[in-house]
N, C-alpha and C positions, 0 to 999 in steps of 0.2 A: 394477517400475520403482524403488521402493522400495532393494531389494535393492543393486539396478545403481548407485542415485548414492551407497548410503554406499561402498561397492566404489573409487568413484571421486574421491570426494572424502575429505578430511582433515579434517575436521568432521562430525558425528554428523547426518543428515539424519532427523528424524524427522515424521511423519505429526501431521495437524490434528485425527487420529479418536485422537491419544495421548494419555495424562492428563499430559503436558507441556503440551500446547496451553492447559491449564486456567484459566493465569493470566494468558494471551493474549488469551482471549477464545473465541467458542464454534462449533459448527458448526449452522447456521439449518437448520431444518426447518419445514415446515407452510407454503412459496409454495411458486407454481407460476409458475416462474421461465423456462419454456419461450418462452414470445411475446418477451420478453427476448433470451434465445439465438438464436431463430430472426433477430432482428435485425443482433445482433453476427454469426453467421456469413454474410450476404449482404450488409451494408450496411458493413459496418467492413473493414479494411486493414490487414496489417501494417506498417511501412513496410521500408524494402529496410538499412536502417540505425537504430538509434537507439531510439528510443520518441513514441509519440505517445499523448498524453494529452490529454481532452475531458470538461473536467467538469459538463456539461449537455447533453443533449442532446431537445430539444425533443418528438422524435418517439416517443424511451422512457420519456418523462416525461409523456405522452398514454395509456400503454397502463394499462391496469384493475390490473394485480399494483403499480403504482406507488403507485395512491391506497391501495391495499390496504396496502401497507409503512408506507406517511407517517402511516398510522390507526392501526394497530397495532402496528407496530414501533417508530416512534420516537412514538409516542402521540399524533399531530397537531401533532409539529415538522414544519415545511417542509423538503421534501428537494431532494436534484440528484440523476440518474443519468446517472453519462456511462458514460465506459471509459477503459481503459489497455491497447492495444498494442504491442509491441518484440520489442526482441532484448535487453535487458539481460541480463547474467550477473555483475556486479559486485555490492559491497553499497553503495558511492559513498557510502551516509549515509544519516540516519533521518529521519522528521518526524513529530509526533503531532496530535491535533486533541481540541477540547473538543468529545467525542461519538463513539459510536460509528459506525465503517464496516464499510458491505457489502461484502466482494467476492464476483462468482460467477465460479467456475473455466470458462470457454470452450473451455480446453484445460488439460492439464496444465502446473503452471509452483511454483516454490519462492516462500517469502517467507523472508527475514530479519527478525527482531523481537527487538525488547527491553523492558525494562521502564523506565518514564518514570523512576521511584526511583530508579535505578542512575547518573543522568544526576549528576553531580560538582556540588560549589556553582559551579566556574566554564565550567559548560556543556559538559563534553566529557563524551564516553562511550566506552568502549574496546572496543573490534573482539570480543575475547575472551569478552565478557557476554551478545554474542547469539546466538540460536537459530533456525538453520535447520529450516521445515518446507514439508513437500512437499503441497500442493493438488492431489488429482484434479481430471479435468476432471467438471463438472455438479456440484461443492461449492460450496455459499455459505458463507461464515461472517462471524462479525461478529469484527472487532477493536475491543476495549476504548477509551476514550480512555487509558487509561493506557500503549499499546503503540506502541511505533517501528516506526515501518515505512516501504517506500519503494517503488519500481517491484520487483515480480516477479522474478524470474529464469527465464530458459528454461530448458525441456529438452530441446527438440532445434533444429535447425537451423532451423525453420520458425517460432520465436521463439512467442509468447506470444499470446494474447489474456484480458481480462476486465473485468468491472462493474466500478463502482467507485460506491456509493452512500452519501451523505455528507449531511450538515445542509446547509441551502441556503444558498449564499453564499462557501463554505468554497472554498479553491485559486482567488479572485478576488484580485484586488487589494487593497492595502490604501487606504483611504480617506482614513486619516491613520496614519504611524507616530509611536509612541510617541515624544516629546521624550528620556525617559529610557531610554537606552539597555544598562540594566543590569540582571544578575541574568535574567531570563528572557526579556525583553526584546529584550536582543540575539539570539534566535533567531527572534521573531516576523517572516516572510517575507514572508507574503500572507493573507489575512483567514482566520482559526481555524487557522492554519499557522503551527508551530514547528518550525526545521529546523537540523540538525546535519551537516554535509556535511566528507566527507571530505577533505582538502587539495588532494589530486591532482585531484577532479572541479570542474574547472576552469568547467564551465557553470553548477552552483552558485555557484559562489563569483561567477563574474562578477555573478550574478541577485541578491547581497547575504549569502548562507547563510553564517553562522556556519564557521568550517573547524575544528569542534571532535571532529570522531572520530579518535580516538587507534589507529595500528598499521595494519598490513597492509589494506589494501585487494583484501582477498580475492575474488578470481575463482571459480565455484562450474561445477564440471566436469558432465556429461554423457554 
């Protein structure tokens, strides 16, 4: 599969098991992230367009590997676990968070990333800096806070599924935004959400996002 999307696409697609991935962030070993899976593939949905994102979900936030991640993993920070299903294949724009996130691969599906450093003194970041990699399906890995990142990309027609597990509270609303609207600020979206959205994605922008990614709004082939 590997093979087949650098074949097809015009950007270097490389793998999350590559010493690229390094500064991205890592791939999680030692859960048992099955009870999990077993959820997402009979309770969850693609939808027939678009993406859908849920970032708590009550009934995966009950199961034992949960308590077990929130103790060990983020060291007894309170956590969410929802999900992100779609059909996304664009890169639309990035967003980071203060702490790191889970995802586990449901299916196979690409992430576009960058590094938060790379991001300009006046907020933009440009198309050219990031780094497509490819996620088997049954990989968790952690991204860094310091990584951009956004919805997935597909690889086939049958669109995407996976976790998404984050510091609790994260991708809520904001309570109060910042008076001062500058410097980093103006990216802050939603609570531990700083977002960088590409011009053309027009559902960002409506939602308040930043339009600061600079260049091609790259479509990612299959």
């Amino acid at each position: 599969m590997l093979s087949h999307l650098n074949q097809v696409n015009d950007v270097k697609i490389h793998s999350v098991f590559d010493e690229e991935f390094k500064t991205f962030g890592n791939v999680v070993t030692g859960y048992d992230f099955s009870e999990l899976v077993s959820y997402m593939e009979t309770k969850t949905e693609i939808p027939e367009q678009g993406n859908i994102y849920v970032a708590s979900v009550p009934e995966m936030e009950a199961m034992p590997i949960t308590e077990q991640v929130q103790s060990e993993f983020y060291g007894g920070m309170p956590i969410q676990v929802g999900y992100c299903n779609g059909r996304n294949s664009t890169y639309n724009g990035f967003e980071y968070h203060k702490g790191s996130e889970i995802n586990v691969a449901i299916t196979d599906f690409m992430l576009v990333l960058g590094h938060t450093w790379l991001i300009a003194n006046d907020g933009t970041y440009r198309v050219e800096d990031a780094t497509v990699f490819f996620v088997p399906k049954g990989t968790a890995i952690e991204m860094f806070q310091t990584t951009l990142h956004l919805s997935p990309c597909k690889i086939s027609d049958d669109g995407f599924r996976g976790i998404v597990i984050l510091p609790r509270g994260t991708n809520t609303p904001l309570e109060k935004k910042p008076a001062n609207r500058e410097g980093e600020n103006k990216l802050l979206l939603q609570t531990n959400k700083w977002v960088i959205a590409h011009p053309e994605r027009e559902p960002l922008i409506k939602q308040g996002a930043f339009p600061g990614l600079l260049g091609e709004n790259k479509e990612l082939k299959y």
